[in-house]
C-alpha positions as CSV (number, residue, x, y, z in Angstrom):
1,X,150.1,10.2,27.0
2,X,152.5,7.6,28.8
3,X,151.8,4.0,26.8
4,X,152.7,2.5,30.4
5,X,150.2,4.2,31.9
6,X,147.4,3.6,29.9
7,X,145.5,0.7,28.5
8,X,143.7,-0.2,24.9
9,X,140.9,2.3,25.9
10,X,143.4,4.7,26.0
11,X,143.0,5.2,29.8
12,X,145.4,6.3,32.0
13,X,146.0,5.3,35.8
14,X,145.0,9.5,37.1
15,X,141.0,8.2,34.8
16,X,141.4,4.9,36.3
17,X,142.1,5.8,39.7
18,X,139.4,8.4,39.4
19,X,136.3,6.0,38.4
20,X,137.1,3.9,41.2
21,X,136.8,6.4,43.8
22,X,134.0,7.7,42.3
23,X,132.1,4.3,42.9
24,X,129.8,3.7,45.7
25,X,129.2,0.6,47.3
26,X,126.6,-0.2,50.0
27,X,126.6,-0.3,53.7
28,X,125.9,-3.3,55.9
29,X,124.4,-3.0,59.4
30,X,127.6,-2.3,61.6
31,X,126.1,-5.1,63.9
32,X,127.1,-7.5,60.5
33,X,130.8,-6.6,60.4
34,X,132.9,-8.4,62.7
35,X,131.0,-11.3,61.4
36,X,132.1,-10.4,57.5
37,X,135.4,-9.9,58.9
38,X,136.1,-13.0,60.3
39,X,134.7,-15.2,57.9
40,X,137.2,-13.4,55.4
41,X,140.0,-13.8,57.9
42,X,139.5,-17.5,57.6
43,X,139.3,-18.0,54.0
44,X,142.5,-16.5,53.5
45,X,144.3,-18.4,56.5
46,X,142.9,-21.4,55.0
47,X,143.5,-20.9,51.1
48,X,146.6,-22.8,50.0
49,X,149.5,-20.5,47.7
50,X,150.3,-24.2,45.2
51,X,146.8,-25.6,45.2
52,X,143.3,-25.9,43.9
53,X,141.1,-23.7,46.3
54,X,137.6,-21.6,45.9
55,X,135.3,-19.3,47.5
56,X,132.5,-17.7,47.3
57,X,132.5,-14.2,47.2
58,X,129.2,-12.5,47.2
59,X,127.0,-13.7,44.3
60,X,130.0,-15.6,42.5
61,X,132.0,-18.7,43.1
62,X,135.4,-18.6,42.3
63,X,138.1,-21.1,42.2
64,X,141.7,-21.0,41.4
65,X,143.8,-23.7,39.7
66,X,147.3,-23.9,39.5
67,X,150.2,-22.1,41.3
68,X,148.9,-18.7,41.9
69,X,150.1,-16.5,45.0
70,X,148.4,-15.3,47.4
71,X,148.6,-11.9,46.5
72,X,146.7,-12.6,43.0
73,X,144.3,-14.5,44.8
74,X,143.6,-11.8,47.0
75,X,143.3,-9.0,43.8
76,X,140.7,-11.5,42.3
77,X,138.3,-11.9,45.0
78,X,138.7,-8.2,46.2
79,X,138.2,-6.8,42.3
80,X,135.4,-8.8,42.0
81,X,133.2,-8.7,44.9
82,X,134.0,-4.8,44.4
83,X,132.4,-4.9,41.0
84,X,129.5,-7.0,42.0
85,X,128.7,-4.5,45.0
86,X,129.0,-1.7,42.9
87,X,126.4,-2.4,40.5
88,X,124.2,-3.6,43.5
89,X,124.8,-0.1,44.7
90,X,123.5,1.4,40.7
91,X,121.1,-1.0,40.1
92,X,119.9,-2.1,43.4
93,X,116.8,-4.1,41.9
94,X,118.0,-7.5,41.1
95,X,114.3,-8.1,38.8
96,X,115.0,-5.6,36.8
97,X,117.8,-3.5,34.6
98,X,119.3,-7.2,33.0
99,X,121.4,-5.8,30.5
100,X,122.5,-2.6,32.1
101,X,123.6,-4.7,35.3
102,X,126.0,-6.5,33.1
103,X,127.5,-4.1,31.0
104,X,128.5,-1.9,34.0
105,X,129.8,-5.1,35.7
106,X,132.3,-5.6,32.6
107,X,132.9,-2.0,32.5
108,X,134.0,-1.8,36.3
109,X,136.5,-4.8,36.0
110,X,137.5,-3.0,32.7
111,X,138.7,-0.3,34.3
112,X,139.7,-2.5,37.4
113,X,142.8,-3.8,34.6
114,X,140.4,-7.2,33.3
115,X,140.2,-7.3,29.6
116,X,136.8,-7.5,28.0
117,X,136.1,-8.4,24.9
118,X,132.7,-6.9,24.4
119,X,130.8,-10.3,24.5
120,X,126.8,-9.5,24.8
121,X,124.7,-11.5,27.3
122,X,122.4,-13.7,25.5
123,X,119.8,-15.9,26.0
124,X,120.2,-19.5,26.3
125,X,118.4,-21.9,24.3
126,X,118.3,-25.4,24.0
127,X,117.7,-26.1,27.4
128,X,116.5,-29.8,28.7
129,X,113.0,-30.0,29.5
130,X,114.2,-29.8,33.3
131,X,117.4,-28.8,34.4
132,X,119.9,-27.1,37.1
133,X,122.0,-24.0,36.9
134,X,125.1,-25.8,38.0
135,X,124.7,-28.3,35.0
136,X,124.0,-25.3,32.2
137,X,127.1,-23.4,33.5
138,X,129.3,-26.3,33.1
139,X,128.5,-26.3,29.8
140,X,128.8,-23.1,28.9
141,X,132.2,-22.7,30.9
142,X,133.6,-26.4,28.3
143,X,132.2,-24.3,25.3
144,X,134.9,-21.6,26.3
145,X,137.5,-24.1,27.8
146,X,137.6,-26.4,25.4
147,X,139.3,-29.8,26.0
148,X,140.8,-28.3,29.4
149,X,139.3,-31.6,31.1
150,X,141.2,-30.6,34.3
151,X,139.5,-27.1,34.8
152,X,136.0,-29.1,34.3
153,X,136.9,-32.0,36.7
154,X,138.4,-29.2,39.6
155,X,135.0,-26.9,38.5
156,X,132.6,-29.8,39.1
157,X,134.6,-30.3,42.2
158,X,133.8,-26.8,43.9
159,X,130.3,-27.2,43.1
160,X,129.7,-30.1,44.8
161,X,131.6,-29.0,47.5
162,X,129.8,-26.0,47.7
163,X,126.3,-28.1,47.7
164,X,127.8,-29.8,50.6
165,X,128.6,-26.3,52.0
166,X,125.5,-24.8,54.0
167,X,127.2,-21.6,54.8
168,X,129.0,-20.9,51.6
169,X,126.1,-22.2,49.6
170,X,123.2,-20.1,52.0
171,X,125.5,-16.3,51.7
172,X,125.6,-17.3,47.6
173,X,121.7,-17.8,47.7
174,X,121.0,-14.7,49.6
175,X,123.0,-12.9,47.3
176,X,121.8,-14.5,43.8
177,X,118.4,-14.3,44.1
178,X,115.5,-11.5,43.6
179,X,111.9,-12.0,43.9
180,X,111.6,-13.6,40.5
181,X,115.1,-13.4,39.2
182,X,118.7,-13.9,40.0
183,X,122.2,-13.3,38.7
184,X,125.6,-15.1,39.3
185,X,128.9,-15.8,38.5
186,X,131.1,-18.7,38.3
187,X,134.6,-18.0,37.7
188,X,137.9,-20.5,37.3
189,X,140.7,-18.9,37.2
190,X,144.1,-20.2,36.2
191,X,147.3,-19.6,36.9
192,X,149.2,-18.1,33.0
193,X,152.9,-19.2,32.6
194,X,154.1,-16.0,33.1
195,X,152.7,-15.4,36.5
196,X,149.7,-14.2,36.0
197,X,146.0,-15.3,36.0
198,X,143.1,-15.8,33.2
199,X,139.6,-16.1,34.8
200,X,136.6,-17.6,32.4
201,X,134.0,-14.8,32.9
202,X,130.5,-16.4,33.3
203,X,127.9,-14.5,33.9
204,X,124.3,-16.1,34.2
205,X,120.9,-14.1,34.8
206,X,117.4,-15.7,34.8
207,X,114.2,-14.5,35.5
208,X,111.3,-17.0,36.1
209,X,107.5,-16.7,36.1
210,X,107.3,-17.7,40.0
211,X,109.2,-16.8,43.4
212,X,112.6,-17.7,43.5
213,X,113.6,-19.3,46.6
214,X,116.4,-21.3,45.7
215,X,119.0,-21.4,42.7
216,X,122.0,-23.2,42.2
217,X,121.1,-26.4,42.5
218,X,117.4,-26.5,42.2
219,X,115.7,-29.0,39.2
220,X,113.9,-25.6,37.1
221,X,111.8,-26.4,34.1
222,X,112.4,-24.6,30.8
223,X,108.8,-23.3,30.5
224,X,109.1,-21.1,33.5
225,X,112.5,-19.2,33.3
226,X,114.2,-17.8,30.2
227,X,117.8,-17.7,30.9
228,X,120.6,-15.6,29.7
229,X,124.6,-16.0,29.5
230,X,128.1,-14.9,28.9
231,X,131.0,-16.6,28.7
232,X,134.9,-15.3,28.1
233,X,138.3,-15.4,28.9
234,X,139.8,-12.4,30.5
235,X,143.1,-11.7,31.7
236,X,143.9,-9.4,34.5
237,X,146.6,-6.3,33.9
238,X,148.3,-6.7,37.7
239,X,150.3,-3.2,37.0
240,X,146.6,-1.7,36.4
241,X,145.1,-3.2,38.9
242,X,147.9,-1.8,41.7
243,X,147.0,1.4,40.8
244,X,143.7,0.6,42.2
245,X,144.2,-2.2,44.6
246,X,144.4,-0.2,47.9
247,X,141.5,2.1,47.0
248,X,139.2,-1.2,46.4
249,X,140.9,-2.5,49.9
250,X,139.1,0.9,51.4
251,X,136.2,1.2,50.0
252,X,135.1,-3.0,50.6
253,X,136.7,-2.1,54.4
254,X,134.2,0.9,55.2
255,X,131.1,-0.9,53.1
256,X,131.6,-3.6,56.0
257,X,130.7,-6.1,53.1
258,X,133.8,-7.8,52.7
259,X,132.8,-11.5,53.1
260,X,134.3,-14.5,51.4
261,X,133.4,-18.1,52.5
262,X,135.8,-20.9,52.0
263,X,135.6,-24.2,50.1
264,X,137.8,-26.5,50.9
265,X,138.5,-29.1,48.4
């Protein structure tokens, strides 16, 4: 086997470029597309190439520090919402199938040219008597970061932009959220010396003992929702990912679910 062409799973582009075709992602109402178009359009005219910028794509929110291109940028959001939608299209029950919902996640961006380091989602414990989502993942997210006070301050940042952010924050909602469960992502990603880009990988799932109605930023109490995390760093293999990149362009293109929404900061 080619070294070049394969990964640490022994993996080669032909197996690569064969699971990803293989995916299937679901179909929006054709009456929603030029909508999902456009507000994709505008992210991406409005994201800046040398600055701090996010988005929410899907059920994730994803911000970028540092110098990354466009390009990257692009291959983030695109890998990501592709992974989310795929699992949607597996395990189309967001109250149920916790676990297997986030090891196929991993294993999609796996194979998408993320490295995983096998973490397990676990449940959180320790929680305040009441508490938000927002305020749990920050924490999780310094556990991983460490003294990185910038990530935290540009993190904090996004989030209260996004609260501030009817649109972006309503197409997250609609996206997290089951009948009495959700699941979410928050991802930084920052740009690596050598061009490329590390993205903490936080996963969150929840299921509480009433409706859900909102998430993010609503006050929950720790007797009525157990909670459950992971947190890593991952880095993304761009010479993997190419091998993929247009086929993941295609496949978001005809599922006519290609939506980001913008966050200004």
């Amino acid at each position: 086997m080619d070294i070049e062409n394969s990964d640490v799973n022994g993996i080669d582009d032909v197996e690569r470029l064969g699971f990803v075709s293989s995916l299937e992602l679901p179909v929006v109402a054709p009456s929603l597309i030029p909508r999902f178009k456009t507000l994709r359009a505008t992210a991406l005219k409005t994201m800046k190439a040398d600055g701090d910028s996010a988005l929410v794509t899907g059920n994730s929110v994803v911000s970028f520090v540092g110098g990354l291109s466009e390009q990257l940028k692009q291959d983030v959001q695109d890998g990501v919402l592709f992974a989310q939608l795929a699992v949607d299209k597996k395990y189309p029950n967001k109250d149920t199938h916790r676990v297997e919902r986030f090891n196929y996640y991993n294993e999609i961006l796996s194979k998408c040219g993320w490295t995983t380091t096998g973490e397990a989602i676990h449940k959180v414990t320790g929680l305040k008597q009441a508490f938000t989502m927002d305020q749990v993942a920050l924490e999780i997210i310094a556990s991983v970061v460490g003294p990185n006070k910038v990530i935290l301050d540009v993190l904090a940042q996004v989030l209260n932009a996004l609260k501030d952010t009817p649109k972006a924050l309503s197409l997250f909602e609609n996206e997290t959220k089951g009948v009495n469960s959700g699941n979410f992502q928050i991802l930084p990603c920052i740009a690596t010396r050598d061009g490329g880009v590390l993205m903490i990988k936080t996963c969150m799932q929840f299921k509480s003992s009433s409706r859900v109605t909102r998430v993010l930023f609503w006050k929950w109490n720790h007797s009525n929702v157990d909670l459950y995390a992971a947190a890593s760093n991952s880095t993304l293999n761009q010479r993997q990912y190419a091998v993929v990149r247009q086929t993941i362009i295609n496949k978001l293109e005809a599922s006519g679910k290609n939506y980001i929404e913008n966050i200004e900061l």
